[in-house]
N, CA, C and O atoms as a printed pandas DataFrame, in Angstrom:
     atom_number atom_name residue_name chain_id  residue_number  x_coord  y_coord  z_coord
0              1         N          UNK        A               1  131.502  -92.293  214.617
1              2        CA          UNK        A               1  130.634  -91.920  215.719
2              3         C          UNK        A               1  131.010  -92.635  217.011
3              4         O          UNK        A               1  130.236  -92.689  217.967
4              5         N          UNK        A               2  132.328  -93.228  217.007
5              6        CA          UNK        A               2  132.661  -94.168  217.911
6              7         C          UNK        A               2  133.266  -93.304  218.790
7              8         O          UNK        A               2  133.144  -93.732  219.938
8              9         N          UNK        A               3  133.907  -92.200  218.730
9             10        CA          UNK        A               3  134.610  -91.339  219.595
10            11         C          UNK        A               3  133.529  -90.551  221.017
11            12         O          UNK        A               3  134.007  -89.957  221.984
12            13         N          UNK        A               4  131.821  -90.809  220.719
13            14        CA          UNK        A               4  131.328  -89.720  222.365
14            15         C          UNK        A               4  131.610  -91.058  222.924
15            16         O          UNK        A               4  131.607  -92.238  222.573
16            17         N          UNK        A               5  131.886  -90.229  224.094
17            18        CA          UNK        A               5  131.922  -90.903  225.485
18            19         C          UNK        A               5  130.899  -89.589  226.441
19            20         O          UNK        A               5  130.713  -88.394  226.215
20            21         N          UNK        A               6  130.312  -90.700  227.768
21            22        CA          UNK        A               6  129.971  -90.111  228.669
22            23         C          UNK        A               6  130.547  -90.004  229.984
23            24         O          UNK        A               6  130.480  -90.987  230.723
24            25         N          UNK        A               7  131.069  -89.012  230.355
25            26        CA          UNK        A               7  132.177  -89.041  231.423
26            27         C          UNK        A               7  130.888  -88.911  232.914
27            28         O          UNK        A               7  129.946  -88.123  232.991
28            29         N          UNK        A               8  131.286  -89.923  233.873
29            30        CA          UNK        A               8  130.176  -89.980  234.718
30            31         C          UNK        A               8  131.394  -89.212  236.272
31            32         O          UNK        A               8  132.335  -89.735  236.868
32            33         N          UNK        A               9  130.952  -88.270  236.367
33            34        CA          UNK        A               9  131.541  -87.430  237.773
34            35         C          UNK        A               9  130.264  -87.558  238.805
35            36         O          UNK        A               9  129.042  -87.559  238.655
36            37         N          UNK        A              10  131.261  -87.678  240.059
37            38        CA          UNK        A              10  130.602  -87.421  241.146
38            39         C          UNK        A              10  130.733  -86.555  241.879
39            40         O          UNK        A              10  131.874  -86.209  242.184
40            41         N          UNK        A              11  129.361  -85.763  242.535
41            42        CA          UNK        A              11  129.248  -84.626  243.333
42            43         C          UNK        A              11  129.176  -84.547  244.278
43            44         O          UNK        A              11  128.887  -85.646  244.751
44            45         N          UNK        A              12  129.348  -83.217  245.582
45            46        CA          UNK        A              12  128.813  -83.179  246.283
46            47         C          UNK        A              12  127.277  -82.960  246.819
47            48         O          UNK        A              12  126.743  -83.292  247.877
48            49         N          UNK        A              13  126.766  -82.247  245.629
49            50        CA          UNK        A              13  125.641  -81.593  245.795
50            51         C          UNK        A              13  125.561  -81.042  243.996
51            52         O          UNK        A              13  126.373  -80.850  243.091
52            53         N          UNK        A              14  124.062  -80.950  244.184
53            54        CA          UNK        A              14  123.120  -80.626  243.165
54            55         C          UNK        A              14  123.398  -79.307  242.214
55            56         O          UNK        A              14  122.933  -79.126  241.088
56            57         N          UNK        A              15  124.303  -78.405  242.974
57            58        CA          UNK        A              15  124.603  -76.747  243.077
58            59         C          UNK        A              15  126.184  -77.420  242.525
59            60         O          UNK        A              15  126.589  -77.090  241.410
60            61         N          UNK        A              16  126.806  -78.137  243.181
61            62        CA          UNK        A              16  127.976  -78.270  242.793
62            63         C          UNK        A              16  127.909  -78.716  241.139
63            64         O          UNK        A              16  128.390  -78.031  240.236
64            65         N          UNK        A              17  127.143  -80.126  240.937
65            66        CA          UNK        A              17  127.182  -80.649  239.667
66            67         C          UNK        A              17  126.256  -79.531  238.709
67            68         O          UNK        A              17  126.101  -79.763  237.510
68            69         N          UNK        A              18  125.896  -78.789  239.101
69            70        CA          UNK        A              18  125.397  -77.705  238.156
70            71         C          UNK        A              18  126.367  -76.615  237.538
71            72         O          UNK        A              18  126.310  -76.034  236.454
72            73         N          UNK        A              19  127.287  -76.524  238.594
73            74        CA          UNK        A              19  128.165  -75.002  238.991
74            75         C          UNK        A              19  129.335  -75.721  237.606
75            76         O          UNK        A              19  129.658  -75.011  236.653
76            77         N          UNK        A              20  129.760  -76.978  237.728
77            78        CA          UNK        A              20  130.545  -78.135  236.819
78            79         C          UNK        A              20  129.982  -77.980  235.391
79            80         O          UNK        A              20  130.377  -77.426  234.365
80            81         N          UNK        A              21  129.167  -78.518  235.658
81            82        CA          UNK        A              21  127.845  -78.266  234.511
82            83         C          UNK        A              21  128.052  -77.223  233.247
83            84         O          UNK        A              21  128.273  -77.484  232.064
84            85         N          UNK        A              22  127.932  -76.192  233.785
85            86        CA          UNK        A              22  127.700  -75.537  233.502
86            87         C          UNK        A              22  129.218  -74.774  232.829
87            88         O          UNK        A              22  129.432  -74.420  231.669
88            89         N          UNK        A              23  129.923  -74.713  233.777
89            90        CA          UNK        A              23  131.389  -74.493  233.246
90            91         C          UNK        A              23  131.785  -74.925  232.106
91            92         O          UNK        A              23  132.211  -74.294  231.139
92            93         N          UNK        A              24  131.634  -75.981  232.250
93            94        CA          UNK        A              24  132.122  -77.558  230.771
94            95         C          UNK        A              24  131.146  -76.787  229.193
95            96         O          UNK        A              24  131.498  -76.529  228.042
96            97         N          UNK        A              25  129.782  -76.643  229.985
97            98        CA          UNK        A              25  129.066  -76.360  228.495
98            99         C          UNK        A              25  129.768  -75.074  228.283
99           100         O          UNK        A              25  130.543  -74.967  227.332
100          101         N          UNK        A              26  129.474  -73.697  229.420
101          102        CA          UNK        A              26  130.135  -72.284  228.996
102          103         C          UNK        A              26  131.695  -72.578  227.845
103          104         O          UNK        A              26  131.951  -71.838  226.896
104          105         N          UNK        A              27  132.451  -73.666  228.198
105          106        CA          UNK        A              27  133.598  -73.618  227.469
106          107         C          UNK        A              27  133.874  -74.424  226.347
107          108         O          UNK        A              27  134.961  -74.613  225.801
108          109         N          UNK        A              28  132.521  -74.977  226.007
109          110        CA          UNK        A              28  132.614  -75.825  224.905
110          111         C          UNK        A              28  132.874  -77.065  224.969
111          112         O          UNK        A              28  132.673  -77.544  223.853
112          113         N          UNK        A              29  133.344  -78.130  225.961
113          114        CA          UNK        A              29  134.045  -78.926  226.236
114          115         C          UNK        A              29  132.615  -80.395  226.190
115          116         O          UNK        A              29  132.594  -81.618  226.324
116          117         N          UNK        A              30  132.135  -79.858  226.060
117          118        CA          UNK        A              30  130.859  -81.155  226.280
118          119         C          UNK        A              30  129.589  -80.156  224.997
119          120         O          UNK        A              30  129.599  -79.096  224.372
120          121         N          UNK        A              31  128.743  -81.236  225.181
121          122        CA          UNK        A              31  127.649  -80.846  224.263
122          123         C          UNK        A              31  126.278  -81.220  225.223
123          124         O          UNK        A              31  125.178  -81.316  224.680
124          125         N          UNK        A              32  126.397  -81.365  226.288
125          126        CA          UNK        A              32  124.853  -81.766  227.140
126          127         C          UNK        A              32  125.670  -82.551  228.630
127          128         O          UNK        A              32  126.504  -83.444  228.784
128          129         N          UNK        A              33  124.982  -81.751  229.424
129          130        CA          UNK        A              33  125.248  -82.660  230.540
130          131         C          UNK        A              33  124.111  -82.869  231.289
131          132         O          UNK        A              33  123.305  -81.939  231.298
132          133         N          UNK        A              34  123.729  -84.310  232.207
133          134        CA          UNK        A              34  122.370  -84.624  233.247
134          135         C          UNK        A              34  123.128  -84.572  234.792
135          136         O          UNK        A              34  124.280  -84.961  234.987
136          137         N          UNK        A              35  122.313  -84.061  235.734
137          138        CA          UNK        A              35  122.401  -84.166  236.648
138          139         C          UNK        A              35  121.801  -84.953  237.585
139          140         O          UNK        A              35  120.766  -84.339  237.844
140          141         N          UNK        A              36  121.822  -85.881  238.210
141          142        CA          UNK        A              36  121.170  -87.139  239.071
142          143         C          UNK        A              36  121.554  -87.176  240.255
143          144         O          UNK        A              36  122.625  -87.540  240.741
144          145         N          UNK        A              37  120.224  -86.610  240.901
145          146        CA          UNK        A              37  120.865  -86.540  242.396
146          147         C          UNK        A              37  120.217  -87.575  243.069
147          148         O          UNK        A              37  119.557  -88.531  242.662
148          149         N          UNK        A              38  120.595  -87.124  244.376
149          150        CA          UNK        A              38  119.946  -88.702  245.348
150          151         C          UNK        A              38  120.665  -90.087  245.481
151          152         O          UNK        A              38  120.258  -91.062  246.113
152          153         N          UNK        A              39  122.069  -89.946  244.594
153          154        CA          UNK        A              39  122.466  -91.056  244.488
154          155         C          UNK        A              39  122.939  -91.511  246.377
155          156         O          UNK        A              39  123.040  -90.713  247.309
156          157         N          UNK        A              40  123.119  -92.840  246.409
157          158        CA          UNK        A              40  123.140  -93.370  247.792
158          159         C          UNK        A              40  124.746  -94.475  247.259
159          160         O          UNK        A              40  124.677  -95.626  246.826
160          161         N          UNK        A              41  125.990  -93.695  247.468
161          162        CA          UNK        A              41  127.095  -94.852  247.190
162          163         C          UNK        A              41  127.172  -95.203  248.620
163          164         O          UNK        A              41  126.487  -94.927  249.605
164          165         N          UNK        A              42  128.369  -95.993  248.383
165          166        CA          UNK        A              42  129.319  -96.410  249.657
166          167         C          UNK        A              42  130.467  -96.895  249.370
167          168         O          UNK        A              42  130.554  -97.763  248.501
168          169         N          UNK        A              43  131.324  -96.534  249.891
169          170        CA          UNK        A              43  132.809  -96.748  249.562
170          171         C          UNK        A              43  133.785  -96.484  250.536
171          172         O          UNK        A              43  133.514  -95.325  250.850
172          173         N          UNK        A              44  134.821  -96.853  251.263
173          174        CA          UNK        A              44  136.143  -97.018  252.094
174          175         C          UNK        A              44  136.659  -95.269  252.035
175          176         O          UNK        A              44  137.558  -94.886  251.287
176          177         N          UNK        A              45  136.030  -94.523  252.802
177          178        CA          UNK        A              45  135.960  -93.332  252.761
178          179         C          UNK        A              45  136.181  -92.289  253.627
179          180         O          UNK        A              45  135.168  -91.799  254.126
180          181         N          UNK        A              46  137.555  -91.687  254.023
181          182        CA          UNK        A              46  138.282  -91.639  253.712
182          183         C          UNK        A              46  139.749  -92.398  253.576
183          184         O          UNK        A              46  140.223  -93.073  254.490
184          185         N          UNK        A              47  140.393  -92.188  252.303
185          186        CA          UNK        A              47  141.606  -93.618  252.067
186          187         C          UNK        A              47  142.373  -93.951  253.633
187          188         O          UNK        A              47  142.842  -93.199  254.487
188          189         N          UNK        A              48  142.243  -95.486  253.538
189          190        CA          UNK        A              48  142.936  -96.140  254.496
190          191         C          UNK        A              48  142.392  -95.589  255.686
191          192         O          UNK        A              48  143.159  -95.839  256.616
192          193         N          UNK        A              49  141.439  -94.971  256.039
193          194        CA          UNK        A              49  140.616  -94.672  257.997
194          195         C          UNK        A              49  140.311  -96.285  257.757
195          196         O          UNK        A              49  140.475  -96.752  258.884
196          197         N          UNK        A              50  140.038  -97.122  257.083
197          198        CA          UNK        A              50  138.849  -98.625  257.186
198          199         C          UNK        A              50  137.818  -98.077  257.591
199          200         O          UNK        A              50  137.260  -98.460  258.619
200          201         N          UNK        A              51  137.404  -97.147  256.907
201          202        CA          UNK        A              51  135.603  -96.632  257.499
202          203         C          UNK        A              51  134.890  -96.839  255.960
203          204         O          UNK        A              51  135.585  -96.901  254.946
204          205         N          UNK        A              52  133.501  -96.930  255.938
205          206        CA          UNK        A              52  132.810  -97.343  254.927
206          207         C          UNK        A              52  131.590  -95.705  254.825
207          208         O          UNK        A              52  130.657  -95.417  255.575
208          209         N          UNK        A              53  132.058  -95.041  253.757
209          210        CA          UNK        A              53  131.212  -93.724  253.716
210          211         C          UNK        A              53  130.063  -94.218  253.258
211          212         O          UNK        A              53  130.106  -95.257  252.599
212          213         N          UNK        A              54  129.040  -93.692  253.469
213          214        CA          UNK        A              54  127.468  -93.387  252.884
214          215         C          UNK        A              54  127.092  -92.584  252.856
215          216         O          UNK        A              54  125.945  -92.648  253.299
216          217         N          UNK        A              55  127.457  -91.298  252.447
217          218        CA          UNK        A              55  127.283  -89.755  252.406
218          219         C          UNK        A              55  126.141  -90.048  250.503
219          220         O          UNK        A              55  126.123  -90.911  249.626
220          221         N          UNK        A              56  125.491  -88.874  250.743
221          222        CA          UNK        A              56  124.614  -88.881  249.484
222          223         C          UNK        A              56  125.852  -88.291  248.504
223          224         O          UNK        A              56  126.975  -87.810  248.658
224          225         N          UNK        A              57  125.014  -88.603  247.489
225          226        CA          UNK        A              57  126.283  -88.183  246.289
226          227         C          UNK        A              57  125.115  -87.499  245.512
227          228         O          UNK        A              57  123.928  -87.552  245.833
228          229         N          UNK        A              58  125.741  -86.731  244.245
229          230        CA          UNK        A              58  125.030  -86.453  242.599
230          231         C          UNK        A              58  126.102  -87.198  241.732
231          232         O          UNK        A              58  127.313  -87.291  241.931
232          233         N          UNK        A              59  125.524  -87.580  240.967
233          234        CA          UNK        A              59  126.448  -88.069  239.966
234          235         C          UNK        A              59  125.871  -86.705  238.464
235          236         O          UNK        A              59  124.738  -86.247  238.312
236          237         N          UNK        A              60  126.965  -86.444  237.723
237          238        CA          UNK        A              60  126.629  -85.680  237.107
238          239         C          UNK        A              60  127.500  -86.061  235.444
239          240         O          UNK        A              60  128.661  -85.835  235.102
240          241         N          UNK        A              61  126.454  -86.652  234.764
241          242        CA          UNK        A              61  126.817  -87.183  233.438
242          243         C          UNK        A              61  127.229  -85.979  232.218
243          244         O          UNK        A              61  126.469  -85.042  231.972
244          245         N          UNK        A              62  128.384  -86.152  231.604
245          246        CA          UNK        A              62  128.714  -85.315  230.217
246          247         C          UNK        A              62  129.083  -86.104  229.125
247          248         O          UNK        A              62  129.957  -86.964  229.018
248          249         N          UNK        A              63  128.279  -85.668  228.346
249          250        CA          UNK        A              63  128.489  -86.075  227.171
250          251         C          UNK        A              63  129.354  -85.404  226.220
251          252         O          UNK        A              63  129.022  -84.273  225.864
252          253         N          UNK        A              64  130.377  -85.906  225.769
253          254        CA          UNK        A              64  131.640  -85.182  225.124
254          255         C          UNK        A              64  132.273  -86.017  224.007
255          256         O          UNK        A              64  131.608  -86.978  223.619
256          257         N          UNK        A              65  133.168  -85.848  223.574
257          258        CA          UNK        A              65  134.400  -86.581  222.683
258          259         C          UNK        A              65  135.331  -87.161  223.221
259          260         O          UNK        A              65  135.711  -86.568  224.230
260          261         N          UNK        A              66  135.939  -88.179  222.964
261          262        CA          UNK        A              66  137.197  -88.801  223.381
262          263         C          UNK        A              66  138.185  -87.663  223.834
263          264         O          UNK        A              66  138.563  -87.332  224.958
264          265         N          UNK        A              67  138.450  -87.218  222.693
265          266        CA          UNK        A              67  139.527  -86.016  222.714
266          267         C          UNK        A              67  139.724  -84.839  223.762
267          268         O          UNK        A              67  140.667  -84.075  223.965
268          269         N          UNK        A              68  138.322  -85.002  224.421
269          270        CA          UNK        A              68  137.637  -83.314  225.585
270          271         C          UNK        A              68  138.254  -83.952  226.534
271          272         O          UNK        A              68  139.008  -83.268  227.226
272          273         N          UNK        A              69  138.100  -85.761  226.924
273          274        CA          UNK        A              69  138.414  -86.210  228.389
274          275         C          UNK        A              69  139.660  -85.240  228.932
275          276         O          UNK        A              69  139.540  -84.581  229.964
276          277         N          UNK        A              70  140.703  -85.231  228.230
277          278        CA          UNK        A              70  141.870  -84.545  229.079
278          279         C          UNK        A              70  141.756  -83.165  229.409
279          280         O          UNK        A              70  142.384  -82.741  230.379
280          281         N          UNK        A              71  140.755  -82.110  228.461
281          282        CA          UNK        A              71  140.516  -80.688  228.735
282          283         C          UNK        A              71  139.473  -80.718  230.055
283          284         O          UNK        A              71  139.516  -79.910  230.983
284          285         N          UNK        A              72  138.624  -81.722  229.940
285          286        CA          UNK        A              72  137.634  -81.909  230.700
286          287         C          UNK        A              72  137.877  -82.258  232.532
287          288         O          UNK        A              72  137.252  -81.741  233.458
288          289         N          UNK        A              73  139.202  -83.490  232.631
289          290        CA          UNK        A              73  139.725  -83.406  233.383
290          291         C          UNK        A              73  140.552  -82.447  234.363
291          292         O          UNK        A              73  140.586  -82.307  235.586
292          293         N          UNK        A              74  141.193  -81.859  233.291
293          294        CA          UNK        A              74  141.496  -80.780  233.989
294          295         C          UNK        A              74  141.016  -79.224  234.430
295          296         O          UNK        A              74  141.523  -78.379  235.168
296          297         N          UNK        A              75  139.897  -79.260  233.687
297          298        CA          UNK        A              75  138.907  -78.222  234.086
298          299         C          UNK        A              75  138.092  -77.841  235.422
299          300         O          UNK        A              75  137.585  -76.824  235.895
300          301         N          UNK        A              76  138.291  -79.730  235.920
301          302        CA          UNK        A              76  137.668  -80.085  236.830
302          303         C          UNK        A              76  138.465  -80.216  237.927
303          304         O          UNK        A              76  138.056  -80.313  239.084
304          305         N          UNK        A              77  140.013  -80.222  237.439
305          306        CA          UNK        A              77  140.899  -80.630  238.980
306          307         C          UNK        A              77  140.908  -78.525  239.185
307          308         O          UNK        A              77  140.505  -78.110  240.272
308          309         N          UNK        A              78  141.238  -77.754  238.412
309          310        CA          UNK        A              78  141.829  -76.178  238.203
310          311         C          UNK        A              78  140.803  -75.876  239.119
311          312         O          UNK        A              78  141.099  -75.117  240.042
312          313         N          UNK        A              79  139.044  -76.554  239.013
313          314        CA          UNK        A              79  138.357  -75.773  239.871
314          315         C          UNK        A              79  138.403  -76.481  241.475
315          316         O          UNK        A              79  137.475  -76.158  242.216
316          317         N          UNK        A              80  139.243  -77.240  241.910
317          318        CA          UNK        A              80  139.593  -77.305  243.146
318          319         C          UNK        A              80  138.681  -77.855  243.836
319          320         O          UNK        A              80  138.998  -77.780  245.023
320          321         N          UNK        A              81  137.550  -78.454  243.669
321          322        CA          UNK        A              81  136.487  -79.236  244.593
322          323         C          UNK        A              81  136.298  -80.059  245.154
323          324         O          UNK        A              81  135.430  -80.283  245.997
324          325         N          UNK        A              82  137.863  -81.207  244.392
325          326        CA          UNK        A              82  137.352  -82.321  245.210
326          327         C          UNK        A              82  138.737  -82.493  245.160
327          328         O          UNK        A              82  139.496  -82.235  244.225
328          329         N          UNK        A              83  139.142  -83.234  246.930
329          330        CA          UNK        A              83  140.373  -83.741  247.073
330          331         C          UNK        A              83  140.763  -85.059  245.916
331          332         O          UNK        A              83  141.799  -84.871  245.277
332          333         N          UNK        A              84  140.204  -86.002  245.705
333          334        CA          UNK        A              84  140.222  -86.871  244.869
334          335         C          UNK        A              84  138.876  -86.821  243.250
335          336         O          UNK        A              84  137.971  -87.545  243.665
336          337         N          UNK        A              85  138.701  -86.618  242.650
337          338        CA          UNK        A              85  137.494  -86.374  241.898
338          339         C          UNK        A              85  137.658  -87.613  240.952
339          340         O          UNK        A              85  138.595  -88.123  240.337
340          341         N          UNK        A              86  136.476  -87.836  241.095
341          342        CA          UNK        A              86  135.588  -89.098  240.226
342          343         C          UNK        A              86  135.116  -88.978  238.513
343          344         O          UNK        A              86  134.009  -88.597  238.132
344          345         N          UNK        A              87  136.490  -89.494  237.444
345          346        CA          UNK        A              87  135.746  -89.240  236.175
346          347         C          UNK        A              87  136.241  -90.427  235.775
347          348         O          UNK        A              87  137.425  -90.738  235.910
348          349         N          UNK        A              88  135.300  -91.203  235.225
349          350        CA          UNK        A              88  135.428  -92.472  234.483
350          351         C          UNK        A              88  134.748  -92.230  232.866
351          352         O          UNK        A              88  133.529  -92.338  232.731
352          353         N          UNK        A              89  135.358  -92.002  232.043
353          354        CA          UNK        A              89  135.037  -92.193  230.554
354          355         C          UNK        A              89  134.355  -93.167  230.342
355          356         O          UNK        A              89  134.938  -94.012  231.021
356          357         N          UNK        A              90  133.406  -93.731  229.813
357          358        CA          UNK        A              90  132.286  -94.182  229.643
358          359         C          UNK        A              90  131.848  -94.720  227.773
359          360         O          UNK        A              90  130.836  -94.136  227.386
360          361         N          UNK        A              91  132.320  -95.449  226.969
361          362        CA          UNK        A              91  132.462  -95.277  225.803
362          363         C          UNK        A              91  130.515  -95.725  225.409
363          364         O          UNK        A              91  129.669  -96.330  226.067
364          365         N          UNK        A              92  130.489  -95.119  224.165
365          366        CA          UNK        A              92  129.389  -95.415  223.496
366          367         C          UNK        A              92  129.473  -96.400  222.570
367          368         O          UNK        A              92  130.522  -96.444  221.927
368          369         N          UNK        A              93  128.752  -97.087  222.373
369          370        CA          UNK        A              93  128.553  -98.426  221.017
370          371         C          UNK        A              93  127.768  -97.963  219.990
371          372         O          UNK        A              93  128.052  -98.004  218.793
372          373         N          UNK        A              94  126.614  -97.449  220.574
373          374        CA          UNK        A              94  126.037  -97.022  219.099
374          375         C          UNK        A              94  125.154  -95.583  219.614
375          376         O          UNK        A              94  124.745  -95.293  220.738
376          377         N          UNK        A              95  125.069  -94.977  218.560
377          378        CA          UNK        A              95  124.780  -93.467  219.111
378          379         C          UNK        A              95  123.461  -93.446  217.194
379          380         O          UNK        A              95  123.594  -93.965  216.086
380          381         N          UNK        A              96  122.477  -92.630  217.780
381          382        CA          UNK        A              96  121.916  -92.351  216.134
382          383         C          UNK        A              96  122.828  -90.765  215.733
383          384         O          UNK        A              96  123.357  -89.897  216.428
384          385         N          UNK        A              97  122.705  -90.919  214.673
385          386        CA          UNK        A              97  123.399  -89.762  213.991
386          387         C          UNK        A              97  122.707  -88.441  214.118
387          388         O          UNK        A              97  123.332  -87.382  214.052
388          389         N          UNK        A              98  121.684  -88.495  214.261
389          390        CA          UNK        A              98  121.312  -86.809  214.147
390          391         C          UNK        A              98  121.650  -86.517  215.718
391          392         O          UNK        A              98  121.591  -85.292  215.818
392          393         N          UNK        A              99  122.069  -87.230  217.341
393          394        CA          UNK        A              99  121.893  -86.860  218.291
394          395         C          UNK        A              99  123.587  -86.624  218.206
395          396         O          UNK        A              99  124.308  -85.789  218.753
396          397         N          UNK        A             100  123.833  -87.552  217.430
397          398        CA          UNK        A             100  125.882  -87.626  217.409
398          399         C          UNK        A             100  126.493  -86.099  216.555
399          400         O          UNK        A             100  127.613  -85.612  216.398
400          401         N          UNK        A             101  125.193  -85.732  216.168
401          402        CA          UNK        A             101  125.748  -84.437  215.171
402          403         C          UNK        A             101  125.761  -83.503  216.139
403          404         O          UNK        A             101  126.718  -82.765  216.375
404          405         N          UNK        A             102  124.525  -83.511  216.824
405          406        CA          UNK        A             102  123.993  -82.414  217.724
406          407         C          UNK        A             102  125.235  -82.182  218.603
407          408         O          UNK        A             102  125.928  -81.200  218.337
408          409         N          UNK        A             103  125.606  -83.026  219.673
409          410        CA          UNK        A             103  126.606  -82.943  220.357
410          411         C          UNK        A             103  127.688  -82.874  219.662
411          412         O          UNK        A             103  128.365  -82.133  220.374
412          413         N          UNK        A             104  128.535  -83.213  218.469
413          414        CA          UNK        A             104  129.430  -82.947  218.094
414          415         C          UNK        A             104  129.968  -81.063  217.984
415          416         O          UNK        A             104  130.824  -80.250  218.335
416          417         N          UNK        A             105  128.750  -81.241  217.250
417          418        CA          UNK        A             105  128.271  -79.281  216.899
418          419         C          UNK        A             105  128.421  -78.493  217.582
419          420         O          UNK        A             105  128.769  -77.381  217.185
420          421         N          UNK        A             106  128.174  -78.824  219.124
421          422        CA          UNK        A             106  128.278  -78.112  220.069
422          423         C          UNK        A             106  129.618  -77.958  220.663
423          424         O          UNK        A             106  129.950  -77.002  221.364
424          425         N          UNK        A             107  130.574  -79.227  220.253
425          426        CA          UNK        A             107  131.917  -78.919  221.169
426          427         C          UNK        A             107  132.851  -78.184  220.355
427          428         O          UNK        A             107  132.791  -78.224  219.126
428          429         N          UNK        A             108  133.710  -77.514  220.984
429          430        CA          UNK        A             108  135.093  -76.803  220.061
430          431         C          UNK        A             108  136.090  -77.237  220.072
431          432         O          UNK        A             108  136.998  -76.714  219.426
């Protein structure tokens, strides 16, 4: 049960991390994803201007398998949205089994 990970992407918008969302589940590639908007980052934005962005973000969580990260990745560069896109794999420690089945079940 050591293999979900939660891959944490960042959005532009609420419509975007849905439109993502939604793709990933349509193709099997995840088993549940959350959407969290409102997030407030900041980061050196765009590379090398020395400017500090504060644009609102969504962060938009999937829950998947080790194995999806690379289908998953590239699902996400093919749909063209973001000049640089934000996926950090996220490993799990302990998961209960009937939620680890659920999501397993769901991916192909």
């Amino acid at each position: 049960m050591n293999d979900l990970i939660i891959i944490y992407i960042t959005c532009d918008s609420v419509g975007q991390a849905k439109i993502i969302g939604r793709q990933l589940l349509e193709k099997r590639l995840c088993g549940c994803v959350n959407v969290i908007p409102n997030m407030q980052p900041m980061s050196w934005w765009p590379p090398k201007q020395n400017k500090i962005d504060t644009s609102e973000e969504v962060v938009l969580l999937v829950k998947t398998l080790k194995n999806k990260f690379s289908a998953v990745e590239k699902e996400i560069k093919d749909m063209k949205l973001f000049e640089v896109p934000c996926l950090i794999a996220l490993p799990t420690e302990k998961v209960n089994k009937e939620y680890y089945d659920w999501i397993k079940g769901e991916i192909k």
